[in-house]
C-alpha positions as CSV (number, residue, x, y, z in Angstrom):
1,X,36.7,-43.0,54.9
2,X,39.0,-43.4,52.0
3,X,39.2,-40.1,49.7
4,X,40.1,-41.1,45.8
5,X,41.5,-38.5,43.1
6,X,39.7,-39.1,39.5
7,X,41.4,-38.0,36.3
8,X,39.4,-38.1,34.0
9,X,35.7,-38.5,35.1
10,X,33.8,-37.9,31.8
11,X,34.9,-41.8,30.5
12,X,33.3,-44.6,31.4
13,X,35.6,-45.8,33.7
14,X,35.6,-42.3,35.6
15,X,31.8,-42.5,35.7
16,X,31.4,-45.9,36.7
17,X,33.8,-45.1,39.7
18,X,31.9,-42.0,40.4
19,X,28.2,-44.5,40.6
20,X,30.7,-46.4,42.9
21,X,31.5,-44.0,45.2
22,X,27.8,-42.4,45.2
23,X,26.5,-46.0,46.1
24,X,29.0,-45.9,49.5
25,X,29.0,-42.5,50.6
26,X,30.1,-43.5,54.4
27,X,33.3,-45.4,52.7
28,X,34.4,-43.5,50.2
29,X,34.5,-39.6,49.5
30,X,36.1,-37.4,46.3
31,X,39.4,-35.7,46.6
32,X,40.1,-34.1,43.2
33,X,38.0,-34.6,40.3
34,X,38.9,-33.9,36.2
35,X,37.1,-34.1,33.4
């Protein structure tokens, strides 16, 4: 599993990676998360 930090999750960008990462949740998991 691969943990990612997201700065800055409120964007679009931040969001889309979030729907990314809820789509895989046996790849990828959330480390730290802003907004």
């Amino acid at each position: 599993m691969q943990y990612v930090t997201i700065l800055g999750s409120t964007g679009t960008i931040g969001q889309q990676t979030l729907d990314v990462i809820s789509q895989h949740p046996g790849r990828y998991g959330v480390f730290a998360l802003t907004a």
